[in-house]
C-alpha positions in Angstrom: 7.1 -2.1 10.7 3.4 -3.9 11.0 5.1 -6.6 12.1 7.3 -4.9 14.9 3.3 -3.3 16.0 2.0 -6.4 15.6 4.4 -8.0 17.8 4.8 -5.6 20.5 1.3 -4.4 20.9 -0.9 -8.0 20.6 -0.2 -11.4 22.1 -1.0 -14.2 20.1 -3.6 -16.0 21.2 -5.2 -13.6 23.3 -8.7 -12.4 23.3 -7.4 -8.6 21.9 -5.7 -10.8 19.1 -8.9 -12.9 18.4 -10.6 -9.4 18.1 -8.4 -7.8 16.0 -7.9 -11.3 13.4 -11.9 -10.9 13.3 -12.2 -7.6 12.5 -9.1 -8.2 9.7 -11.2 -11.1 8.0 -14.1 -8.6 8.2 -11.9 -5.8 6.2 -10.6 -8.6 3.6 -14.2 -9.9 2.9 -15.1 -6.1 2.1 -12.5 -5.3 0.2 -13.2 -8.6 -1.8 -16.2 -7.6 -2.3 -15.8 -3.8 -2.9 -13.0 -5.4 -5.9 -15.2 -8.4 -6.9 -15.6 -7.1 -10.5 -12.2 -8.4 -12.0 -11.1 -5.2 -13.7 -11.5 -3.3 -10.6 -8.3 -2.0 -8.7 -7.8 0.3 -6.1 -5.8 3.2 -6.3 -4.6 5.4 -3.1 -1.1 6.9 -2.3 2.1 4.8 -1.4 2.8 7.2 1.2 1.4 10.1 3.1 3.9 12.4 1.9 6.5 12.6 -0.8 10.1 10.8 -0.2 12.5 12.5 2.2 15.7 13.8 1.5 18.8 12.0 2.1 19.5 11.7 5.8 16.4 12.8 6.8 14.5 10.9 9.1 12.9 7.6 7.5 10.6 6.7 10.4 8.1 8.7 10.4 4.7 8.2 12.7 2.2 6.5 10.5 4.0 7.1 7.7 4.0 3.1 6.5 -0.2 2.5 7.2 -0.9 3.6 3.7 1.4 -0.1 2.5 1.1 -1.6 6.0 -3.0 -1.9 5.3 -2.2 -4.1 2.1 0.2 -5.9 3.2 -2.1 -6.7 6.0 -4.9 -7.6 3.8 -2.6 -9.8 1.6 -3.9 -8.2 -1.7 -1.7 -7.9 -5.0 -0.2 -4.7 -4.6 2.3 -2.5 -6.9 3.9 1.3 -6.2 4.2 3.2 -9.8 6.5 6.2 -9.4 4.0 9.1 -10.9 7.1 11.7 -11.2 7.8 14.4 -9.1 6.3 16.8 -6.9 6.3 20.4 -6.5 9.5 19.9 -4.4 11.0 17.9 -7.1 11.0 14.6 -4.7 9.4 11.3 -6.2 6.3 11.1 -5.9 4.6 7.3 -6.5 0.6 5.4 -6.4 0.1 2.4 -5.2 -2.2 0.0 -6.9 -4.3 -2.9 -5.4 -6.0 -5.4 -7.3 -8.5 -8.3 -5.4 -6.7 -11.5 -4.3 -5.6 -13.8 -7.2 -5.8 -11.0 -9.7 -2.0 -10.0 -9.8 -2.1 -9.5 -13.5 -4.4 -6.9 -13.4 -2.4 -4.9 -10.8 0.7 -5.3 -13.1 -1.2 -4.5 -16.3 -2.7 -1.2 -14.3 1.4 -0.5 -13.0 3.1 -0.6 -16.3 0.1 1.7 -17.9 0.6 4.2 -15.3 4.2 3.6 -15.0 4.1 4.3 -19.6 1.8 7.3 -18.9 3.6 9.6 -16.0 7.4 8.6 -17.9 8.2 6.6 -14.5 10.7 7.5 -12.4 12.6 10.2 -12.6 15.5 11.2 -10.8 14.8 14.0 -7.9 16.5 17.5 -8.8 
């Protein structure tokens, strides 16, 4: 989906893109900073909302910036499913570890993943 944004809303090249790549290399060096300590992780939700049903709409308006900002940052990044919700729909964290430190993120994910039983099928 960034991709498809990123595609349809900014030309390569342009002055708007040479903004925007700026202001992304300005993000990346705070989050490396913010994450410089290397046990430090950062844990927010996977998604703004637990999963829909079947057939329900997937696409959803900004339902993908809570990955999309990641992915976008190019960070190690892992979803644990946390169990579910008081609808009995998965519900899932995502955790984000500073660049290079992918087996911190993965230590982090299969301690969560241990402590909330994983994923369990919806009811």
């Amino acid at each position: 989906m960034t991709c498809i944004v990123e595609h349809l809303g900014v030309q390569p090249g342009s002055q708007k893109h040479q903004y925007l790549s700026s202001e992304r290399d300005k993000i990346i060096d705070e989050f490396r900073e913010m994450l410089k300590d290397d046990m430090s992780i950062f844990l927010y939700p996977t998604h703004p909302s637990v999963a829909p049903y079947h057939n329900e709409p997937l696409l959803r308006a900004f339902n993908f910036t809570y990955t999309s900002l990641i992915n976008l940052l190019g960070m190690p990044s892992c979803n644990i499913p946390l169990g579910l919700g008081s609808e009995n729909l998965p519900l899932g964290i995502q955790v984000a570890a500073n660049y290079n430190n992918d087996r911190l993120c993965l230590a982090v994910a299969c301690e969560l993943e241990r402590a909330f039983g994983g994923w369990q099928e919806p009811k």
